[in-house]
C-alpha positions in Angstrom: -31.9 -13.0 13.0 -29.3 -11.4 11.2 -30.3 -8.0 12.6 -27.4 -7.5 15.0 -25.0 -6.9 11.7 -26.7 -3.8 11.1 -26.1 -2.3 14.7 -23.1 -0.1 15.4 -19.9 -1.6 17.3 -18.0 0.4 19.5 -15.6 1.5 17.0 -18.6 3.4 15.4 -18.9 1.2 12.8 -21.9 -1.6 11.9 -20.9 -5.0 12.3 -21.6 -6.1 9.1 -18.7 -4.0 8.4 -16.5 -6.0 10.3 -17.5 -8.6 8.7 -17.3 -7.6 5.1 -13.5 -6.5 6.1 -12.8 -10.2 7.1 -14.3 -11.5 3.9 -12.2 -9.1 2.1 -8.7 -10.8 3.8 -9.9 -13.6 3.2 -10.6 -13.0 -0.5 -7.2 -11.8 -0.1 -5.4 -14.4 1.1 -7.2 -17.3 -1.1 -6.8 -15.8 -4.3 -2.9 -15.1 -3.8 -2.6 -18.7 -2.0 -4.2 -20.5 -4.9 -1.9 -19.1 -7.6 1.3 -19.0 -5.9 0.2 -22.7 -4.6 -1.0 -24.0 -8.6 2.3 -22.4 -9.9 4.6 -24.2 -7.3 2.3 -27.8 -7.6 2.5 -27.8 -11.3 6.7 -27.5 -10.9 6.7 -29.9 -8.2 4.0 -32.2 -9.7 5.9 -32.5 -13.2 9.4 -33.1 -11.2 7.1 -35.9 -9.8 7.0 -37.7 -12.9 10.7 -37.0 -14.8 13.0 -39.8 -15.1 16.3 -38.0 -12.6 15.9 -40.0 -9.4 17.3 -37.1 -7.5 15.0 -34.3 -8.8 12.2 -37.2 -8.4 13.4 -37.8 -4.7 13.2 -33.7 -3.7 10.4 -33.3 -5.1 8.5 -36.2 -3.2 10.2 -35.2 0.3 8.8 -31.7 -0.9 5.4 -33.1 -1.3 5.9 -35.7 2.0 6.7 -32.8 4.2 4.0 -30.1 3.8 1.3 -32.9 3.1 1.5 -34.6 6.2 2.5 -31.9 9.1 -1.1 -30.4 10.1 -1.7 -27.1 8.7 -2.4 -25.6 11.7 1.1 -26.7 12.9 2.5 -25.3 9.9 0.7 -22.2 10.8 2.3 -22.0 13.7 5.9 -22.7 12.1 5.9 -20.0 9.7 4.5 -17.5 12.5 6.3 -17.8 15.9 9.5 -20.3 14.8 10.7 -19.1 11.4 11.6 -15.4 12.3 14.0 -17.0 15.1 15.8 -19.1 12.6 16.4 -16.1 10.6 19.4 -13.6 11.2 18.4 -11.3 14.5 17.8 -8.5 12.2 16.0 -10.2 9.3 13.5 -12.2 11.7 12.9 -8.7 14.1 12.3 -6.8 11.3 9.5 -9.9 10.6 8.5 -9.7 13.9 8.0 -5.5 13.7 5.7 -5.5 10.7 2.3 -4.2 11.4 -0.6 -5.6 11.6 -2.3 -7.4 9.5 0.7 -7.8 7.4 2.6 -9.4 9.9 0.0 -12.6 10.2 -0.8 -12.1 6.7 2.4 -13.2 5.0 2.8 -15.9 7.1 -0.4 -17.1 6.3 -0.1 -16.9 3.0 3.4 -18.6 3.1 1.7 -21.2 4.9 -1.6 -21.8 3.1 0.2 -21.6 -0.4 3.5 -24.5 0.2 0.2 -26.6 2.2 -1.9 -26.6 -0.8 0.8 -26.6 -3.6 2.1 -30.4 -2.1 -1.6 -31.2 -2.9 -1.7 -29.6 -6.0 1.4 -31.3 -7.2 -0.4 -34.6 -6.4 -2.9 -34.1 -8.7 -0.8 -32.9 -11.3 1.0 -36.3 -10.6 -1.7 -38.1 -11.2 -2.4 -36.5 -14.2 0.5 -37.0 -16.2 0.6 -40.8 -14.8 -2.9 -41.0 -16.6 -1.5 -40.0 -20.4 -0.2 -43.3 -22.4 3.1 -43.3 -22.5 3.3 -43.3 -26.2 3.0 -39.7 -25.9 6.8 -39.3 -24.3 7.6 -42.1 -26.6 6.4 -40.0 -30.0 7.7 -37.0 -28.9 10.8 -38.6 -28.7 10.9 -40.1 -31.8 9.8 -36.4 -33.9 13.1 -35.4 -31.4 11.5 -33.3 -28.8 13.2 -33.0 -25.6 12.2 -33.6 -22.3 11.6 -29.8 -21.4 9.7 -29.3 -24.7 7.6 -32.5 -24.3 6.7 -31.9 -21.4 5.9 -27.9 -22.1 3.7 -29.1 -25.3 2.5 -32.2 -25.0 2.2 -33.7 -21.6 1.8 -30.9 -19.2 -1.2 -29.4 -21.4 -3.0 -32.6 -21.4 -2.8 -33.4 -17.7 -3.7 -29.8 -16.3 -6.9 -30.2 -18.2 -7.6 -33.8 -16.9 -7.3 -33.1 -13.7 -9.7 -29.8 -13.3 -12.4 -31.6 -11.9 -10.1 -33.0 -9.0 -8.5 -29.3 -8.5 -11.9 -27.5 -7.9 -11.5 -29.2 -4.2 -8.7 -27.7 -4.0 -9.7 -24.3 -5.1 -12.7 -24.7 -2.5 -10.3 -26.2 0.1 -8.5 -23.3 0.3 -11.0 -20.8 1.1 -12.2 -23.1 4.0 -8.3 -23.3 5.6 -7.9 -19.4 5.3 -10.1 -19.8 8.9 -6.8 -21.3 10.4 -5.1 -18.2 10.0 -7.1 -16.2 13.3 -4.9 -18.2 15.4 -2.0 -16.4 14.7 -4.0 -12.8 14.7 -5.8 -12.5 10.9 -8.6 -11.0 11.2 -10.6 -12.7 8.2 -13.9 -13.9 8.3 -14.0 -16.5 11.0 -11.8 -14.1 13.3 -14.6 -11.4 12.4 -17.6 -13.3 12.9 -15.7 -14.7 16.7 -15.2 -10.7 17.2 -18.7 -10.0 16.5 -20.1 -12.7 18.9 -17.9 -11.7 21.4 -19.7 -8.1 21.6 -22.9 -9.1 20.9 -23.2 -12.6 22.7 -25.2 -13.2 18.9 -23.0 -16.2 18.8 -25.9 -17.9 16.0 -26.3 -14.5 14.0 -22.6 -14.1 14.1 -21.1 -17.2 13.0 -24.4 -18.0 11.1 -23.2 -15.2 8.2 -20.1 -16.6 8.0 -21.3 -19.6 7.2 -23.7 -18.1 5.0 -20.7 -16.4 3.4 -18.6 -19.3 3.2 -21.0 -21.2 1.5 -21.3 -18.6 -1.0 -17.6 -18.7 -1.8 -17.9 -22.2 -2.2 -20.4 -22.2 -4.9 -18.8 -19.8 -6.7 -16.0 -21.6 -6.9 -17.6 -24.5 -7.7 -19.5 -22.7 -10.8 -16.0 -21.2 -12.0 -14.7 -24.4 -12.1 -17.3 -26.7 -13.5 -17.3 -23.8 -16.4 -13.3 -23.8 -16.9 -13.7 -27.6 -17.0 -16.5 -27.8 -20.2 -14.5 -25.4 -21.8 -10.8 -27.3 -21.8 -11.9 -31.0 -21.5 -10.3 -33.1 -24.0 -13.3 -34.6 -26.5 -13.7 -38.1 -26.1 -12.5 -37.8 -22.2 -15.8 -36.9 -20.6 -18.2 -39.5 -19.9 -21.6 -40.1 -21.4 -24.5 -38.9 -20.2 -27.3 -41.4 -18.3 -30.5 -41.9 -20.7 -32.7 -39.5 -18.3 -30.1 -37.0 -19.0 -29.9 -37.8 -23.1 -33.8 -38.4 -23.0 -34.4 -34.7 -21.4 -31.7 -32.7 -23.4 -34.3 -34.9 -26.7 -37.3 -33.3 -25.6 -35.7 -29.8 -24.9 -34.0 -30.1 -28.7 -37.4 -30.8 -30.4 -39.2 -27.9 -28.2 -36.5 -25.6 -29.6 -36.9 -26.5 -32.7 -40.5 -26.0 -32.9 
């Protein structure tokens, strides 16, 4: 099935090449998106939660506005209408950079203030979780706000909410794709490319999925593993008795 990656495409290369060189990008673009997106949603997320109205009140328009506008409109924003807003010489020299760099930082402009408004979310909803005798205590031993949070609260909440973050890690590999409308040519652009030439529409976009899926696993794994290894004790529920009845029978088989 898969048999038409190994031919050669005109440009003398196979097109499992082609393919590989979209997974690359969007490799690329995922890993820098997800960083640049946690730092900015753990900033916004904790000015979610401080007690200044107005640092409360930007931070929740900052959240509002890049949550609810579609990220392909976004896409589109950051490509074709933000170099115009720009002085003429800033936004042509934008518009001059070659390609893929000139779709690839608007991409990753794009995917990283999208997924940091979810991020921040999260991070919300993690500090909400903690008692607030925490703030209180810290208060009392004289801490201020910047060191309690920095210590105390912000520690906590990133490690309660890992489980709900590993969606966003995943989530972000799957909206990479949205970046071939404005001329990226990552994986989804490659494996359209590829059934374009071939008319292997199944083999093409088959092995992205493929692909994808792997990604997503991966991610999964990392996660699930970064999550054992910070959860709080006492935070993570118990097992079902199937569970504690099998990991029994595998503790006496050990030991004998």
């Amino acid at each position: 099935m898969f048999d038409v990656l190994f031919q050669v495409a005109p440009d003398g290369q196979y097109y499992v090449q082609w393919l590989l060189s979209g997974l690359g990008w969007t490799l690329l673009l995922a890993f820098c998106g997800w960083w640049i997106a946690f730092a900015l949603g753990v900033g916004v997320g904790v000015a979610r939660t401080l007690p200044s109205r107005w640092v409360n009140a930007i931070a929740r328009t900052y959240v509002e506005l890049f949550r609810n506008i579609p990220l392909l409109v976004q896409m589109f924003l950051w490509y074709f209408v933000f170099p115009e807003l720009l002085p003429a010489s800033i936004g042509e020299a934008i518009k001059q950079m070659p390609p893929p760099w000139g779709a690839f930082w608007p991409a990753l402009l794009c995917l990283s203030l999208y997924t940091s408004s979810r991020v921040a979310e999260q991070v919300r909803a993690g500090v909400e979780a903690l008692p607030k005798g925490q703030k209180e205590a810290s208060a009392a031993l004289g801490m201020s706000v910047r060191n309690t949070y920095r210590f105390v609260i912000a520690p906590q909440a990133l490690r309660l909410i890992i489980p709900s973050l590993t969606s966003e890690v995943m989530g972000i590999y799957k909206n990479t794709s949205v970046a071939l409308t404005i001329g990226l040519l990552e994986l989804t652009a490659q494996a359209r490319a590829i059934s374009e030439a071939t008319f292997q529409t199944f083999a093409a976009f088959g092995a992205a999925t493929v692909a994808y899926l792997l990604l997503a696993l991966c991610a999964y794994r990392l996660m699930s593993f970064i999550d054992r290894k910070a959860s709080i004790p006492g935070t993570t529920p118990p097992r079902s008795k199937p569970a504690r009845r099998i990991a029994f029978f595998r503790k006496i088989g050990a030991t004998q």
